[in-house]
N, C-alpha and C positions, 0 to 999 in steps of 0.2 A: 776761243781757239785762235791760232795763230799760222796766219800762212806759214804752208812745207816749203820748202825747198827744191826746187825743182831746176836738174841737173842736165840736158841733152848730152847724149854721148856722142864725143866730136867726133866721132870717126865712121859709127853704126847709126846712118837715119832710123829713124822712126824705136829709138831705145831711150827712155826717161830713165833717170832718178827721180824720187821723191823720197825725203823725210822730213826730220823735226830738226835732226840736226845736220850743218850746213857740211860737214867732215865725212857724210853718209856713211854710217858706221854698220858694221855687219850685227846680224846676218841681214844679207843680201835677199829679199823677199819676191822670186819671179813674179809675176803675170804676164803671159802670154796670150796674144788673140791672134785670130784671122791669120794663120799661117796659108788659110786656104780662103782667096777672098772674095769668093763670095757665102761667105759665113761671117757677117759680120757684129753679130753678139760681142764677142770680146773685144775690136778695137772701139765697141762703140761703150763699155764696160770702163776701158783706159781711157778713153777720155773725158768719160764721166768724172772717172778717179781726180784726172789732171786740173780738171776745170774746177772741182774742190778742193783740193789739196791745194791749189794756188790763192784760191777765196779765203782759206780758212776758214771750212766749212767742214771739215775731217779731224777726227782727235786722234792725230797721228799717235802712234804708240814707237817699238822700238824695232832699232834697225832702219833699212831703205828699201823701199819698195824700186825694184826694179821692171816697169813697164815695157813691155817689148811688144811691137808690131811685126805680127812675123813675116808679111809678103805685100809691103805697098802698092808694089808695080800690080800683083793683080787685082789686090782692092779697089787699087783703079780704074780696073778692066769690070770688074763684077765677077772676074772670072775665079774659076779653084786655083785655077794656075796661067801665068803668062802664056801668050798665044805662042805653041811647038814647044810650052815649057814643062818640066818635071812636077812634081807632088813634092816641094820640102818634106812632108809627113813622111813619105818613103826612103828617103838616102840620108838620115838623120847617121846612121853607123859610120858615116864618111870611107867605105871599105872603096869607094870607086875615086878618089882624091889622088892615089896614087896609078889606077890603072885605065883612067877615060882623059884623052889628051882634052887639053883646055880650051882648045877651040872648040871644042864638042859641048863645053858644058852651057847649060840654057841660064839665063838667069835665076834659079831658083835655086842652082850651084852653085853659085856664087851669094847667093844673099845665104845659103848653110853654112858656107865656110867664113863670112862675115860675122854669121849670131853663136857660130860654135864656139868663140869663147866668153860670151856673155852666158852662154847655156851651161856651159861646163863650170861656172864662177858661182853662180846662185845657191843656195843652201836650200831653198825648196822651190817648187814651181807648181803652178796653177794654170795649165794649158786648157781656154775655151774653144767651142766647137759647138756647131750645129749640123745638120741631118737633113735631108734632100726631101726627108718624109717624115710623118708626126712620128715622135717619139717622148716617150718619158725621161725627163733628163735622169743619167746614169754617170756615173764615173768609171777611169779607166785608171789603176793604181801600177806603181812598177812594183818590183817583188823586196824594198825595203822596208821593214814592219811599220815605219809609221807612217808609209802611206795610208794604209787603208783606216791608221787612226783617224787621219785626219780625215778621210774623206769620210768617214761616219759623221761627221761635223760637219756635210753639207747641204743634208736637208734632203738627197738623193734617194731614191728608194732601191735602186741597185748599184752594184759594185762587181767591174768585170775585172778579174786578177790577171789575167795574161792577156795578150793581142795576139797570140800565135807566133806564127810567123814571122810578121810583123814587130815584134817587141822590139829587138833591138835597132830597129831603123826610125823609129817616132820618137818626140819630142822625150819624153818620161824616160825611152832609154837612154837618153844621153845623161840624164841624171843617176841611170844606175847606175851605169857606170862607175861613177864617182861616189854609190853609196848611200845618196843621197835621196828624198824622199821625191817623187814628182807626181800627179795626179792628171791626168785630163777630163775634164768634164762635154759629155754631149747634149745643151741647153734646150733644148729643142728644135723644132722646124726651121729651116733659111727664112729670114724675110718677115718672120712674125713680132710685133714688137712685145709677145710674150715672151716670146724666147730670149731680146734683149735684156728687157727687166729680170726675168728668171736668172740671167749673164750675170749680170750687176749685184742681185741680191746674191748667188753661189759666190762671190767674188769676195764681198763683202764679210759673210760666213767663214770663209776662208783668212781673211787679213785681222780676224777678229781672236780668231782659233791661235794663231800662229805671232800674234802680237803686233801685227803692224799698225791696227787700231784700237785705241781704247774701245773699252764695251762689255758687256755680258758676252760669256763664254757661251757660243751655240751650242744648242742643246743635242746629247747625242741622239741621233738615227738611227731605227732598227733596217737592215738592208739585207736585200738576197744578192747572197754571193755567187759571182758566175766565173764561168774559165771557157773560154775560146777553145773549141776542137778541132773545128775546120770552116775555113773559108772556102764557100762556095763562087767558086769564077764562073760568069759568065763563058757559056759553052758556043752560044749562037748566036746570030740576029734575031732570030725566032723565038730564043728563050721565052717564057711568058711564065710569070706565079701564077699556080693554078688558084689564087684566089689572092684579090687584097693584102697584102701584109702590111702593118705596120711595126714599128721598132718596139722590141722589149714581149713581144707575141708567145704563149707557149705554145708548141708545134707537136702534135700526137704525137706517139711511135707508130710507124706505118703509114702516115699522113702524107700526101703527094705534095711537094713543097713547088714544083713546076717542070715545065716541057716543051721543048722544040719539036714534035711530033716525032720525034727521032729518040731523043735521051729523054728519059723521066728521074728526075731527084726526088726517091724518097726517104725518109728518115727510117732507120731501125732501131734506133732508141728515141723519148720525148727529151727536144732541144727548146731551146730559145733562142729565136730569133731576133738578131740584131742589127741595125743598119740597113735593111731592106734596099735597094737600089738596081731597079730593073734597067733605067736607061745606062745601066755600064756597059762599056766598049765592050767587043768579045775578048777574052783573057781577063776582064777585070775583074775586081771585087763585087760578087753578086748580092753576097747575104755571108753575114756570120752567126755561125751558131753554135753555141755554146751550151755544158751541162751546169748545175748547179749545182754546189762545192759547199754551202752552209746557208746559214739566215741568224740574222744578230745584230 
């Protein structure tokens, strides 16, 4: 095998090329990590990638892998987000570009309106991610049919079809937009070097699927398909789950999901719980949960 190619983009730190060939000819093959940094499974994924692809130790296939680092400045902190700064993952829509004056914006508004056209350029994307609490790695598909092709090709045992809410302001809607297929995956736990390895091999599956490496075509996955219903916001300081939850959990009908002695959240239908995260602010994202839509 023969060293890639590998292209820095002069303009957007922390955005690689790599291919085979020096012309980096489409398709344009995303990977994206650590938009939120401390989750570092994926930039640790890209530089896996970078440090063999420069060895010639990858049988690159076709097309340019485009490596993107989504948020240095907090990677460097360990943090989600720069200190007083936004969620990249939330103002992906760019609807506030024209109506939040520019001194207002923190730098995470700025490094969106930097990757928005690397993100809007790519022909697929592979956005990593990990979870505050153990979880089963799961994929998050946008609503172009071959996402959830591919994401059956990543060895995942679920697959959530919408983000609620949320859809159009995270990384995959910027690809619907454009039609285009985009995927994000949740690797598991912050901090585990399971979760990185998990990072690496989804990664891998993915660039093998979609041709950026030579190899055997991943084997397909049978997955339970889910769809986001509502996102539960933390109500209080006091919130508490009335028991343990972990990520990807099935939750009764009737089941007391938890309470500030004041409000109690119980389910009226059986959901699945995703994302678990009690220490969110008040208003935050507490817990999502979602019905199940198929299995296949």
């Amino acid at each position: 095998m023969s060293p890639g190619h590998t292209s820095p983009n002069p303009d957007i730190p922390g955005v690689t090329y790599l291919s085979r060939d020096p012309a980096l000819p489409r398709p344009h093959i995303g990977v994206l990590g650590s938009v939120h940094g401390d989750e570092e499974c994926g930039v640790e994924a890209i530089r896996d990638l970078l440090r063999r692809g420069k060895a010639g130790e990858l049988a690159l296939g076709a097309g340019t892998m485009v490596l993107i680092h989504g948020n240095p400045e907090a990677s460097a902190l360990g943090t989600r987000s720069t200190e007083g700064g936004a969620d990249i993952n939330r103002i992906l829509d760019f609807d506030w570009v024209t109506t939040l004056p520019r001194d207002q914006w923190t730098s995470e508004h700025h490094r969106a309106v930097a990757l928005r056209p690397v993100l809007e350029d790519v022909d697929v994307l592979l956005d990593l991610h990990s979870a505050s609490k153990e979880t089963p790695a799961f994929g998050i598909v946008n609503a172009v049919p071959r996402s959830l092709e591919v994401a059956k090709r990543l060895g995942v045992g679920f697959v959530v079809h919408s983000w609620g809410e949320l859809s159009p302001k995270v990384t995959i809607g910027v690809l619907q937009r454009g039609e285009r297929p985009g995927i994000s995956v949740e690797c598991g736990q912050h901090h585990d070097p399971q979760t990185n390895a998990r990072a690496l091999a989804i990664t891998e599956r993915f660039l093998r699927y979609v041709g950026a490496l030579e190899g055997d075509e991943p084997a397909l996955t049978e997955v339970i398909e889910l769809e986001v219903e509502e996102i539960l916001k933390k109500p209080s300081p006091a919130f508490r789950f009335a028991r343990p939850l972990l990520g990807m959990e099935r939750l009764d009908a009737g089941e007391l999901v938890g309470t500030d002695g004041t409000i109690d959240f119980r389910l009226e239908k059986a959901r699945w719980a995703i994302l678990p995260n009690e220490g969110a602010a008040v208003g935050g994202d507490l817990l999502y949960l979602a019905k199940e839509v198929g299995r296949g």
